[in-house]
C-alpha positions in Angstrom: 8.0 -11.1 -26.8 9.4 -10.3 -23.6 11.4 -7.6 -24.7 9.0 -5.8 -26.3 6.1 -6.6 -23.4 8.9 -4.6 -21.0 9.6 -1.4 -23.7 5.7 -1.3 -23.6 5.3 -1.3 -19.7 8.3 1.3 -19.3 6.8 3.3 -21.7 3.6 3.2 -20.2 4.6 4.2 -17.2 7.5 6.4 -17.1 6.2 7.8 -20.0 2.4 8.1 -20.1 2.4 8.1 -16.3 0.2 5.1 -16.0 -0.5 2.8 -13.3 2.0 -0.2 -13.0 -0.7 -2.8 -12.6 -2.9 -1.4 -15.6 0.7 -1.5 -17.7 1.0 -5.2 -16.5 -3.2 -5.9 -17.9 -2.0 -4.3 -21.2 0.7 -6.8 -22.4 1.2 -10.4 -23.0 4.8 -12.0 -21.7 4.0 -15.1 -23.0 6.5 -18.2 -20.9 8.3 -16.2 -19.2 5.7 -14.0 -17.8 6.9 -14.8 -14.1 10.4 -13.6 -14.5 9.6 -11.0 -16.7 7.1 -9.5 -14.3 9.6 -9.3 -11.7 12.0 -7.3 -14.1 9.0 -5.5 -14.8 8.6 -4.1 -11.4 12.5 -4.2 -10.8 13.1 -1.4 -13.7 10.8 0.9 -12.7 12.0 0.4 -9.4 14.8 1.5 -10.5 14.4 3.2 -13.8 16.0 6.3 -13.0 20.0 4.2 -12.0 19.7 2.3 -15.5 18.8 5.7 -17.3 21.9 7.0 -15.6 24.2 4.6 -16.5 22.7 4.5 -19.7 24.0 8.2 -20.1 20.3 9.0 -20.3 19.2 12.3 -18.8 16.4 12.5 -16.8 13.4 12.3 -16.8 13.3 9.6 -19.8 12.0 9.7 -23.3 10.8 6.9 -25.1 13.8 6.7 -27.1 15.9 5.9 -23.9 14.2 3.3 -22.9 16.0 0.4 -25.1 18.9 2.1 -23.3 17.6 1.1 -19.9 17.2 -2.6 -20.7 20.8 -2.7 -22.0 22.3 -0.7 -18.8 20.0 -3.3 -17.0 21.2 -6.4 -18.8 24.7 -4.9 -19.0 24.8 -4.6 -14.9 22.8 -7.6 -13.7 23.1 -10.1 -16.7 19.5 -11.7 -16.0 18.5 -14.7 -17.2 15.5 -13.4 -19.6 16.8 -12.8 -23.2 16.9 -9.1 -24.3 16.7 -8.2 -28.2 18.9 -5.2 -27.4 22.1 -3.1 -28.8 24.6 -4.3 -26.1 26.0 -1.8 -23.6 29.4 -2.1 -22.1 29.7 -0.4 -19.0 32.7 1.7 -17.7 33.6 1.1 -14.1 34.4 4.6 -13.5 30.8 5.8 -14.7 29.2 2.9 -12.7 31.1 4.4 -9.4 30.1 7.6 -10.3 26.5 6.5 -10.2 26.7 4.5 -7.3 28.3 7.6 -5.4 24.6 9.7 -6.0 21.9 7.9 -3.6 19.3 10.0 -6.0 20.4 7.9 -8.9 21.6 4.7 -7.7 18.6 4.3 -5.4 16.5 5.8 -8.3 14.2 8.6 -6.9 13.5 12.4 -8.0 15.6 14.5 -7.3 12.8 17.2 -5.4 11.1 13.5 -3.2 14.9 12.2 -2.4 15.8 15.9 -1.1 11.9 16.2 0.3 12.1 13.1 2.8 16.0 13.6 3.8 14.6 16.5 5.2 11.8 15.0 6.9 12.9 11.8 8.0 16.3 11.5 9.5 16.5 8.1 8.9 15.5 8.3 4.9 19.2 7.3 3.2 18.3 4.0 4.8 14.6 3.9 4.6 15.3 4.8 1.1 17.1 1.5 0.6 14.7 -0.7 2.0 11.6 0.8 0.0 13.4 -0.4 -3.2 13.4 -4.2 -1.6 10.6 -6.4 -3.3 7.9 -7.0 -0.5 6.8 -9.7 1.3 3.3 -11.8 0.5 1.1 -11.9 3.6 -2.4 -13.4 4.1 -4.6 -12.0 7.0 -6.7 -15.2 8.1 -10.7 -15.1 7.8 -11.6 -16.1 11.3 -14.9 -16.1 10.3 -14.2 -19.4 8.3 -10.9 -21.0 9.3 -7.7 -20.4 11.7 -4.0 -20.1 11.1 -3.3 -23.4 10.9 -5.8 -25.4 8.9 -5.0 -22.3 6.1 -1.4 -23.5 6.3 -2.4 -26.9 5.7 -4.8 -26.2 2.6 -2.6 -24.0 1.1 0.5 -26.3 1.2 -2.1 -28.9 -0.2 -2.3 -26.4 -3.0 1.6 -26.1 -2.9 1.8 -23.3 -1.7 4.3 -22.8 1.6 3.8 -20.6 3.8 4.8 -19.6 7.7 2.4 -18.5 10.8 3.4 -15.0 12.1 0.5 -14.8 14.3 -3.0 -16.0 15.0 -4.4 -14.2 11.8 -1.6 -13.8 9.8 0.8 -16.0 7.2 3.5 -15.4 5.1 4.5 -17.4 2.1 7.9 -18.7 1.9 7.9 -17.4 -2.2 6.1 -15.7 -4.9 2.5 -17.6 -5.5 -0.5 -16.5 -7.2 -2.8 -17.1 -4.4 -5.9 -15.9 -6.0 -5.7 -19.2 -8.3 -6.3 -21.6 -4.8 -9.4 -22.9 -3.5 -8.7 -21.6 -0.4 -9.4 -17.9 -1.9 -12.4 -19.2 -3.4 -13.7 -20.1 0.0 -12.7 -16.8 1.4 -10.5 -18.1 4.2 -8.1 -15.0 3.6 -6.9 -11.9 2.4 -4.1 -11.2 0.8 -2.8 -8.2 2.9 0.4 -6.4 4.1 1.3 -7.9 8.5 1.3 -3.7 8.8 -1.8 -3.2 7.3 -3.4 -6.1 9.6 -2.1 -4.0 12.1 -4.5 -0.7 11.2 -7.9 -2.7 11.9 -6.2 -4.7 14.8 -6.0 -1.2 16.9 -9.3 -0.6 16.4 -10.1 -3.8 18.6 -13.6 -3.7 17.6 -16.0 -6.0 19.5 -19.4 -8.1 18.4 -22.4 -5.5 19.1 -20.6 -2.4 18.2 -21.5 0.2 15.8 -18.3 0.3 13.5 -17.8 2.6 10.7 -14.9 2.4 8.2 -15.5 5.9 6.5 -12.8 5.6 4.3 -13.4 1.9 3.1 -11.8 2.0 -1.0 -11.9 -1.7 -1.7 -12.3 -2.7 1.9 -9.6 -5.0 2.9 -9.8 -3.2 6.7 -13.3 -3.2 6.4 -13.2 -7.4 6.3 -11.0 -7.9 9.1 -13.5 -5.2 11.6 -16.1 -7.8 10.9 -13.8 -10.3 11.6 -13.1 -8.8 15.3 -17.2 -8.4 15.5 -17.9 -12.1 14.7 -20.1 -11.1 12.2 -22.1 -9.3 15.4 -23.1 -5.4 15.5 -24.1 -3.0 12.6 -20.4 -2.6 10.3 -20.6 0.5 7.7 -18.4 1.1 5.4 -18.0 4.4 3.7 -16.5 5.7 0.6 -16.8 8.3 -2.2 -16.3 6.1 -4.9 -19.5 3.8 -5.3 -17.0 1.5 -7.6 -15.0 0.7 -4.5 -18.2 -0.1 -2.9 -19.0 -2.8 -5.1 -16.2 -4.7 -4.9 -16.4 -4.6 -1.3 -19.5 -5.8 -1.7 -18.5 -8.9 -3.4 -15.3 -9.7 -1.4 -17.3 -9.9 1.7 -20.0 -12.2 0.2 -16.7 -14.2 -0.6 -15.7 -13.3 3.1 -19.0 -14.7 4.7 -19.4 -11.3 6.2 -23.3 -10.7 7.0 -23.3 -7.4 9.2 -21.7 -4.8 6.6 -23.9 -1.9 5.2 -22.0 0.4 2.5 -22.7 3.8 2.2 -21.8 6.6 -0.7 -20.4 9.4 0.6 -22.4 12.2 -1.7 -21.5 15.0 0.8 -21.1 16.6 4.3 -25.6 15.7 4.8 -24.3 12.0 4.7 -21.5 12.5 7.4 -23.8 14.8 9.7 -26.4 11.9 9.9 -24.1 9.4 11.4 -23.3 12.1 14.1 -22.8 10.3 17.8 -22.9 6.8 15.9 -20.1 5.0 16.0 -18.8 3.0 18.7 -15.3 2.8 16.7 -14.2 4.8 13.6 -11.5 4.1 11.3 -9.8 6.8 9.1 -7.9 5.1 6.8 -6.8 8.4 4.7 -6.0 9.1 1.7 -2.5 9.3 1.7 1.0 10.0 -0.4 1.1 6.2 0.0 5.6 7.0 0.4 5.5 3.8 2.8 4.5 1.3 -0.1 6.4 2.2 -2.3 8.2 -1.3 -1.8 4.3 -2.9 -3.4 3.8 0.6 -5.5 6.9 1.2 -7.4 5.6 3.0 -10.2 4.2 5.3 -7.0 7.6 7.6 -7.0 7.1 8.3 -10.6 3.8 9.9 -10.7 3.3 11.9 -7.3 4.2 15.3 -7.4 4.7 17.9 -4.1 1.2 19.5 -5.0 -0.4 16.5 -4.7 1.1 16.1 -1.5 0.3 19.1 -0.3 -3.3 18.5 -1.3 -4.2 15.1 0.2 -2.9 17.0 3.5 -5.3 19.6 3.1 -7.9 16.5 2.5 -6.4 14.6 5.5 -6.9 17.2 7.8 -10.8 18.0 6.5 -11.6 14.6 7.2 -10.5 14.5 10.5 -12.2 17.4 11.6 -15.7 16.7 9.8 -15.6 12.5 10.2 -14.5 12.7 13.9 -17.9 13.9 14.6 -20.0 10.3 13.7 -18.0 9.0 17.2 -20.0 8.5 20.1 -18.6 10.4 23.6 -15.6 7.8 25.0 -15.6 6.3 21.6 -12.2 5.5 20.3 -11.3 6.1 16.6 -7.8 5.3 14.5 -6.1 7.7 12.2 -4.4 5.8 10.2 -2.1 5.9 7.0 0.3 3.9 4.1 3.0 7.0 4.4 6.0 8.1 6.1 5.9 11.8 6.3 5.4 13.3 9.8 3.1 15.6 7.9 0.6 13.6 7.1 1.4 11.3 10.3 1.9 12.6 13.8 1.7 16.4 13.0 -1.4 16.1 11.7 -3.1 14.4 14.2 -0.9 16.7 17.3 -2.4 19.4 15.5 -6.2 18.1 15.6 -5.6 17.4 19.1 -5.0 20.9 19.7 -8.0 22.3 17.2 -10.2 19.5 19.3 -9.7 21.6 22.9 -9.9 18.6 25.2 -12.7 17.0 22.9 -10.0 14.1 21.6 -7.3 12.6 23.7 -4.0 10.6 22.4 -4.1 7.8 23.1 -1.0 6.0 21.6 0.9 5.9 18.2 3.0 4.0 16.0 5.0 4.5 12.7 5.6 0.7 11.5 8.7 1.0 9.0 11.0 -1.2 6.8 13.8 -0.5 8.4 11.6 -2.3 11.9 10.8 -5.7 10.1 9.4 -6.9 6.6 6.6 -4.7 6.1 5.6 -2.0 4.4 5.3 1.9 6.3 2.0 2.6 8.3 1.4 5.0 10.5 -1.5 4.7 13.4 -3.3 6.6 16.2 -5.7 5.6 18.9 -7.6 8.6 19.5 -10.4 9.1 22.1 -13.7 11.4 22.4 -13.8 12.3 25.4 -17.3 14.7 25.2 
Protein backbone atom coordinates (compact mmCIF):
# COMPACT_ATOMS: atom_id res chain seq x y z
CA UNK A 1 0.00 0.00 0.00
CA UNK A 2 2.59 2.33 0.60
CA UNK A 3 3.93 2.41 -2.57
CA UNK A 4 1.09 2.98 -4.36
CA UNK A 5 -0.29 5.73 -1.48
CA UNK A 6 3.25 7.70 -2.58
CA UNK A 7 2.82 7.27 -6.77
CA UNK A 8 -0.70 8.75 -5.84
CA UNK A 9 0.56 11.84 -3.80
CA UNK A 10 3.46 12.49 -6.44
CA UNK A 11 1.07 12.35 -8.98
CA UNK A 12 -1.21 14.59 -7.38
CA UNK A 13 1.04 17.01 -6.87
CA UNK A 14 3.72 17.30 -9.33
CA UNK A 15 1.31 16.40 -11.64
CA UNK A 16 -2.25 17.81 -11.05
CA UNK A 17 -0.59 20.63 -9.13
CA UNK A 18 -2.54 19.96 -5.98
CA UNK A 19 -1.95 20.91 -2.49
CA UNK A 20 0.40 18.53 -0.46
CA UNK A 21 -1.91 18.39 2.50
CA UNK A 22 -5.16 17.68 0.37
CA UNK A 23 -2.78 14.74 -1.55
CA UNK A 24 -2.01 13.50 2.07
CA UNK A 25 -6.40 13.48 2.95
CA UNK A 26 -6.76 11.51 -0.39
CA UNK A 27 -4.74 8.26 0.45
CA UNK A 28 -4.60 5.68 2.96
CA UNK A 29 -0.78 4.44 4.09
CA UNK A 30 -2.05 1.95 6.16
CA UNK A 31 1.03 0.91 9.24
CA UNK A 32 3.39 2.66 8.01
CA UNK A 33 1.68 5.83 7.57
CA UNK A 34 4.33 7.80 9.87
CA UNK A 35 7.29 6.92 7.77
CA UNK A 36 5.61 7.05 4.69
CA UNK A 37 4.46 10.55 5.27
CA UNK A 38 7.80 11.69 5.92
CA UNK A 39 8.98 10.21 2.48
CA UNK A 40 5.99 11.79 1.30
CA UNK A 41 7.03 15.26 2.03
CA UNK A 42 10.85 14.31 1.47
CA UNK A 43 10.17 13.47 -2.52
CA UNK A 44 8.51 16.29 -3.32
CA UNK A 45 10.95 18.17 -1.48
CA UNK A 46 13.09 16.91 -3.57
CA UNK A 47 11.27 15.57 -6.61
CA UNK A 48 13.14 17.32 -9.16
CA UNK A 49 17.20 15.55 -7.83
CA UNK A 50 15.44 11.91 -7.97
CA UNK A 51 13.83 12.82 -11.54
CA UNK A 52 17.38 13.76 -12.40
CA UNK A 53 19.07 10.91 -11.43
CA UNK A 54 16.40 8.97 -12.64
CA UNK A 55 17.38 10.39 -16.21
CA UNK A 56 13.94 11.94 -16.11
CA UNK A 57 13.54 15.32 -17.84
CA UNK A 58 11.88 17.90 -16.33
CA UNK A 59 9.14 18.84 -15.44
CA UNK A 60 7.77 15.09 -14.72
CA UNK A 61 5.21 12.98 -16.30
CA UNK A 62 3.31 10.49 -14.67
CA UNK A 63 5.21 7.84 -16.20
CA UNK A 64 8.48 9.04 -14.37
CA UNK A 65 7.29 8.88 -11.31
CA UNK A 66 7.96 4.96 -10.49
CA UNK A 67 11.40 6.29 -11.60
CA UNK A 68 11.57 8.68 -8.76
CA UNK A 69 10.93 6.21 -6.03
CA UNK A 70 13.66 3.90 -7.44
CA UNK A 71 16.35 6.82 -7.81
CA UNK A 72 15.01 7.53 -4.17
CA UNK A 73 15.30 4.02 -2.90
CA UNK A 74 18.49 3.52 -5.01
CA UNK A 75 20.27 6.72 -3.24
CA UNK A 76 18.96 6.60 0.37
CA UNK A 77 17.87 2.87 0.77
CA UNK A 78 14.98 3.75 3.33
CA UNK A 79 13.52 1.42 5.42
CA UNK A 80 9.81 1.43 3.87
CA UNK A 81 9.44 -1.36 1.17
CA UNK A 82 9.11 -0.11 -2.47
CA UNK A 83 7.24 -2.44 -5.20
CA UNK A 84 9.61 -0.93 -7.77
CA UNK A 85 11.95 -1.83 -10.95
CA UNK A 86 15.38 -1.43 -9.14
CA UNK A 87 17.69 1.39 -10.21
CA UNK A 88 21.45 1.18 -10.06
CA UNK A 89 22.97 4.38 -9.92
CA UNK A 90 26.29 5.37 -11.67
CA UNK A 91 28.62 7.49 -9.58
CA UNK A 92 29.55 9.60 -12.36
CA UNK A 93 25.80 10.61 -13.04
CA UNK A 94 25.20 11.07 -9.31
CA UNK A 95 28.35 13.67 -9.22
CA UNK A 96 27.02 15.22 -12.07
CA UNK A 97 23.82 15.89 -10.33
CA UNK A 98 25.15 16.85 -7.20
CA UNK A 99 27.45 19.46 -9.20
CA UNK A 100 23.92 21.52 -10.38
CA UNK A 101 22.43 23.20 -6.99
CA UNK A 102 19.02 23.55 -9.37
CA UNK A 103 18.87 19.80 -9.41
CA UNK A 104 20.39 18.51 -6.34
CA UNK A 105 18.64 21.03 -4.21
CA UNK A 106 15.55 20.42 -6.44
CA UNK A 107 14.11 23.89 -7.47
CA UNK A 108 12.94 25.44 -10.94
CA UNK A 109 15.17 26.42 -12.91
CA UNK A 110 13.42 30.36 -13.44
CA UNK A 111 12.77 30.51 -8.91
CA UNK A 112 16.59 29.07 -8.29
CA UNK A 113 17.95 31.81 -10.84
CA UNK A 114 15.08 34.35 -9.46
CA UNK A 115 16.22 34.39 -5.67
CA UNK A 116 20.22 34.05 -6.44
CA UNK A 117 19.55 37.23 -7.87
CA UNK A 118 17.68 38.62 -5.04
CA UNK A 119 19.16 37.30 -2.14
CA UNK A 120 22.90 36.97 -1.95
CA UNK A 121 22.78 34.64 0.55
CA UNK A 122 20.21 32.01 -1.45
CA UNK A 123 22.80 28.91 -2.39
CA UNK A 124 22.72 28.57 1.38
CA UNK A 125 19.23 29.58 2.25
CA UNK A 126 18.45 27.26 -0.43
CA UNK A 127 19.81 24.48 1.58
CA UNK A 128 18.18 25.06 4.63
CA UNK A 129 14.60 25.48 3.08
CA UNK A 130 14.85 21.76 2.03
CA UNK A 131 15.46 20.86 6.00
CA UNK A 132 12.21 19.28 7.58
CA UNK A 133 11.00 22.01 10.12
CA UNK A 134 10.72 22.18 13.60
CA UNK A 135 7.20 21.61 15.70
CA UNK A 136 6.51 24.72 17.90
CA UNK A 137 3.51 25.43 20.21
CA UNK A 138 2.74 29.12 21.13
CA UNK A 139 1.33 28.89 24.84
CA UNK A 140 -2.41 30.11 25.46
CA UNK A 141 -1.77 32.50 28.29
CA UNK A 142 -5.22 32.87 28.61
CA UNK A 143 -5.47 29.25 30.08
CA UNK A 144 -2.07 27.95 31.17
CA UNK A 145 1.91 29.00 31.17
CA UNK A 146 4.93 27.41 29.69
CA UNK A 147 5.58 25.13 32.23
CA UNK A 148 2.39 23.39 33.40
CA UNK A 149 1.95 22.80 29.28
CA UNK A 150 5.31 21.00 29.46
CA UNK A 151 4.15 18.91 32.21
CA UNK A 152 0.73 17.90 30.58
CA UNK A 153 2.05 17.25 27.51
CA UNK A 154 4.90 14.93 28.73
CA UNK A 155 1.97 13.36 30.74
CA UNK A 156 0.57 12.69 27.26
CA UNK A 157 4.13 11.56 26.19
CA UNK A 158 4.86 14.03 24.47
CA UNK A 159 8.53 15.88 25.14
CA UNK A 160 8.96 18.90 24.57
CA UNK A 161 11.52 22.12 25.54
CA UNK A 162 10.70 25.84 26.70
CA UNK A 163 12.18 28.46 24.26
CA UNK A 164 10.47 31.27 25.95
CA UNK A 165 7.56 32.30 28.15
CA UNK A 166 4.97 31.44 25.35
CA UNK A 167 6.64 29.17 23.29
CA UNK A 168 7.74 25.10 23.20
CA UNK A 169 9.26 22.96 21.02
CA UNK A 170 8.94 19.27 20.88
CA UNK A 171 11.89 17.17 21.05
CA UNK A 172 10.21 14.81 17.84
CA UNK A 173 7.42 14.39 15.50
CA UNK A 174 3.90 14.14 17.58
CA UNK A 175 0.51 14.53 16.53
CA UNK A 176 -0.37 17.16 18.98
CA UNK A 177 -3.93 17.64 17.90
CA UNK A 178 -4.75 14.01 19.41
CA UNK A 179 -3.75 15.50 23.32
CA UNK A 180 -6.03 16.84 25.79
CA UNK A 181 -4.08 19.64 26.15
CA UNK A 182 -5.32 20.80 22.54
CA UNK A 183 -8.79 19.98 23.51
CA UNK A 184 -8.42 22.53 26.30
CA UNK A 185 -7.00 25.06 24.09
CA UNK A 186 -3.77 25.66 26.08
CA UNK A 187 -1.84 26.17 22.63
CA UNK A 188 -1.30 26.53 19.18
CA UNK A 189 0.64 24.81 17.11
CA UNK A 190 2.65 27.61 15.38
CA UNK A 191 6.06 28.39 13.85
CA UNK A 192 8.76 30.55 17.10
CA UNK A 193 8.92 33.10 13.74
CA UNK A 194 5.48 33.31 13.33
CA UNK A 195 5.00 34.02 17.26
CA UNK A 196 7.18 36.61 16.58
CA UNK A 197 4.64 38.62 13.92
CA UNK A 198 1.86 39.22 16.73
CA UNK A 199 4.59 39.65 19.44
CA UNK A 200 5.67 43.11 17.65
CA UNK A 201 2.48 44.31 17.64
CA UNK A 202 2.72 44.36 21.59
CA UNK A 203 -0.88 44.86 21.79
CA UNK A 204 -2.29 45.83 25.29
CA UNK A 205 -5.83 44.99 27.20
CA UNK A 206 -8.30 48.07 26.09
CA UNK A 207 -6.99 48.52 22.72
CA UNK A 208 -8.81 48.55 19.52
CA UNK A 209 -6.90 45.73 17.53
CA UNK A 210 -7.59 44.74 14.07
CA UNK A 211 -6.07 41.79 12.22
CA UNK A 212 -7.26 42.72 8.66
CA UNK A 213 -5.72 39.87 7.11
CA UNK A 214 -6.80 37.14 9.68
CA UNK A 215 -7.05 33.57 7.16
CA UNK A 216 -7.51 31.03 9.79
CA UNK A 217 -6.32 33.34 12.60
CA UNK A 218 -3.43 31.80 14.39
CA UNK A 219 -2.01 35.72 14.90
CA UNK A 220 -5.33 36.70 15.56
CA UNK A 221 -5.33 34.26 18.96
CA UNK A 222 -2.19 35.26 20.30
CA UNK A 223 -3.34 39.53 19.97
CA UNK A 224 -6.07 38.42 22.33
CA UNK A 225 -3.66 36.74 24.27
CA UNK A 226 -1.43 40.10 24.73
CA UNK A 227 -5.04 41.89 25.47
CA UNK A 228 -6.03 39.48 28.22
CA UNK A 229 -9.17 38.94 26.64
CA UNK A 230 -9.61 43.06 27.27
CA UNK A 231 -10.41 45.72 24.38
CA UNK A 232 -12.54 45.21 21.18
CA UNK A 233 -10.08 42.43 18.80
CA UNK A 234 -11.42 42.29 14.91
CA UNK A 235 -10.39 40.21 12.70
CA UNK A 236 -10.71 40.69 9.00
CA UNK A 237 -10.68 38.48 6.00
CA UNK A 238 -12.11 38.02 2.55
CA UNK A 239 -12.76 34.55 2.76
CA UNK A 240 -15.84 34.11 5.19
CA UNK A 241 -14.55 30.18 5.38
CA UNK A 242 -11.40 31.41 7.12
CA UNK A 243 -13.71 33.24 9.36
CA UNK A 244 -15.36 30.35 10.62
CA UNK A 245 -12.74 28.49 11.67
CA UNK A 246 -11.38 31.20 13.47
CA UNK A 247 -14.41 31.38 15.05
CA UNK A 248 -14.21 27.98 16.42
CA UNK A 249 -10.48 27.86 17.40
CA UNK A 250 -10.99 30.77 19.61
CA UNK A 251 -14.10 29.26 21.39
CA UNK A 252 -11.40 26.47 21.85
CA UNK A 253 -8.91 29.34 22.79
CA UNK A 254 -11.26 30.87 25.48
CA UNK A 255 -11.03 34.13 23.54
CA UNK A 256 -14.23 36.47 24.40
CA UNK A 257 -13.23 39.91 22.80
CA UNK A 258 -12.93 38.93 18.97
CA UNK A 259 -15.43 40.29 16.36
CA UNK A 260 -14.82 38.87 12.61
CA UNK A 261 -15.64 40.86 9.86
CA UNK A 262 -15.98 39.88 5.85
CA UNK A 263 -14.20 42.06 3.87
CA UNK A 264 -16.92 42.56 0.89
CA UNK A 265 -15.07 45.76 -0.40
CA UNK A 266 -13.20 49.03 -0.02
CA UNK A 267 -17.06 50.49 2.09
CA UNK A 268 -16.00 47.87 4.73
CA UNK A 269 -12.29 49.22 5.12
CA UNK A 270 -13.40 53.03 4.88
CA UNK A 271 -15.65 52.44 8.00
CA UNK A 272 -12.96 51.32 10.26
CA UNK A 273 -11.12 54.64 9.25
CA UNK A 274 -9.10 56.17 12.53
CA UNK A 275 -10.02 52.82 14.54
CA UNK A 276 -7.40 50.86 15.35
CA UNK A 277 -5.11 51.34 18.05
CA UNK A 278 -2.78 48.47 16.41
CA UNK A 279 -3.08 46.97 12.88
CA UNK A 280 -1.66 43.87 11.70
CA UNK A 281 -1.01 43.15 7.93
CA UNK A 282 -0.23 39.79 7.67
CA UNK A 283 -0.14 39.72 3.62
CA UNK A 284 -0.62 37.60 1.34
CA UNK A 285 2.52 36.56 0.31
CA UNK A 286 4.82 34.12 -2.10
CA UNK A 287 5.07 32.18 1.11
CA UNK A 288 9.31 31.43 -0.40
CA UNK A 289 10.22 31.46 3.54
CA UNK A 290 8.09 28.19 4.34
CA UNK A 291 8.88 26.37 2.02
CA UNK A 292 10.66 24.14 4.74
CA UNK A 293 6.49 23.39 6.17
CA UNK A 294 5.19 24.04 2.31
CA UNK A 295 7.18 21.90 0.11
CA UNK A 296 4.85 21.22 -2.50
CA UNK A 297 4.90 25.35 -2.44
CA UNK A 298 8.06 25.51 -5.13
CA UNK A 299 6.08 23.36 -7.47
CA UNK A 300 3.02 25.36 -8.05
CA UNK A 301 4.00 29.21 -7.79
CA UNK A 302 4.75 30.77 -10.94
CA UNK A 303 6.70 34.54 -11.48
CA UNK A 304 3.08 35.99 -12.42
CA UNK A 305 1.82 35.06 -9.40
CA UNK A 306 4.50 36.73 -7.75
CA UNK A 307 4.26 39.58 -9.47
CA UNK A 308 0.58 39.74 -8.59
CA UNK A 309 0.37 39.24 -4.86
CA UNK A 310 2.95 42.31 -5.00
CA UNK A 311 0.66 44.38 -6.80
CA UNK A 312 -2.02 43.09 -3.96
CA UNK A 313 0.57 43.71 -1.13
CA UNK A 314 1.08 47.05 -2.04
CA UNK A 315 -3.00 47.92 -2.49
CA UNK A 316 -3.39 46.73 0.92
CA UNK A 317 -1.00 48.79 2.39
CA UNK A 318 -2.11 51.89 0.98
CA UNK A 319 -5.98 51.37 1.50
CA UNK A 320 -5.75 49.17 5.11
CA UNK A 321 -3.17 51.69 6.64
CA UNK A 322 -5.97 54.11 6.73
CA UNK A 323 -8.28 52.17 9.76
CA UNK A 324 -4.97 53.35 12.17
CA UNK A 325 -5.67 55.89 14.53
CA UNK A 326 -2.80 59.13 14.45
CA UNK A 327 0.45 57.64 16.58
CA UNK A 328 -1.01 54.18 16.11
CA UNK A 329 1.58 51.62 15.30
CA UNK A 330 0.83 48.85 12.67
CA UNK A 331 3.12 45.66 11.48
CA UNK A 332 3.64 44.68 7.87
CA UNK A 333 4.33 41.53 7.96
CA UNK A 334 5.09 38.38 5.77
CA UNK A 335 6.02 34.29 5.39
CA UNK A 336 8.61 35.27 2.31
CA UNK A 337 12.09 36.15 1.52
CA UNK A 338 12.08 38.42 -1.34
CA UNK A 339 13.18 42.07 -0.65
CA UNK A 340 10.30 42.76 -3.01
CA UNK A 341 7.65 41.88 -1.17
CA UNK A 342 9.69 42.74 2.16
CA UNK A 343 11.61 45.82 2.81
CA UNK A 344 11.16 47.49 -0.71
CA UNK A 345 7.75 47.40 -0.43
CA UNK A 346 7.26 48.93 2.70
CA UNK A 347 10.54 51.74 1.86
CA UNK A 348 8.47 52.50 -0.90
CA UNK A 349 5.01 53.13 1.11
CA UNK A 350 7.06 55.24 3.31
CA UNK A 351 7.88 57.45 0.59
CA UNK A 352 4.11 57.37 -1.10
CA UNK A 353 2.96 58.12 2.75
CA UNK A 354 4.96 61.86 2.80
CA UNK A 355 5.68 61.92 6.43
CA UNK A 356 2.23 60.25 7.32
CA UNK A 357 4.07 56.69 8.35
CA UNK A 358 7.40 56.51 10.03
CA UNK A 359 9.88 53.24 10.21
CA UNK A 360 10.04 52.20 12.93
CA UNK A 361 12.27 48.90 12.92
CA UNK A 362 12.55 45.74 10.79
CA UNK A 363 13.49 42.30 10.80
CA UNK A 364 13.95 39.38 8.20
CA UNK A 365 14.00 36.14 10.52
CA UNK A 366 15.74 33.38 8.28
CA UNK A 367 16.87 29.67 8.45
CA UNK A 368 20.08 30.31 8.01
CA UNK A 369 19.56 32.68 11.83
CA UNK A 370 18.04 29.68 13.92
CA UNK A 371 15.37 26.86 13.37
CA UNK A 372 12.52 28.67 12.02
CA UNK A 373 10.95 29.28 9.06
CA UNK A 374 11.55 33.05 6.91
CA UNK A 375 9.36 36.12 8.18
CA UNK A 376 9.73 39.31 7.48
CA UNK A 377 8.37 42.28 9.88
CA UNK A 378 7.87 46.11 10.19
CA UNK A 379 6.81 48.36 12.95
CA UNK A 380 5.38 51.16 11.25
CA UNK A 381 3.97 54.40 12.87
CA UNK A 382 1.05 57.06 11.92
CA UNK A 383 2.28 59.86 12.68
CA UNK A 384 -0.99 62.25 11.38
Amino acid sequence: MTTAALLSILDSVLIQGHPLDKAFARVDFGKDKSQAVQAAQHLVRYARRYGALAGRPWPLRKGDLPAVLAAWSALEKPALTLKVKPLVLDKAEVAAVKADPTLWESYPDWLYALMAQRLPNWGELAKALNKPAAQYLRVNSLKTDARSLQRQLAAEKVEADIIDTGCLKLRRFANVFRTQAFKDGSFEQQDWGSQQVAAWLDASPGMTVIDACAGAGGKTLALAAQMQNKGRLLAMDIFDGKLLALRKRARRAGVHNLETRLIEGSATIKRLKGKADRLLLDVPCSGLGVLRRNPDCKWTIAQAHIDNLIAIQKQILDSYSRMLKPGGQLVYATCSLLPQENELQVAEFIERSQGQFVMERQQTLSPLDGDTDGFYMALIKRQQ
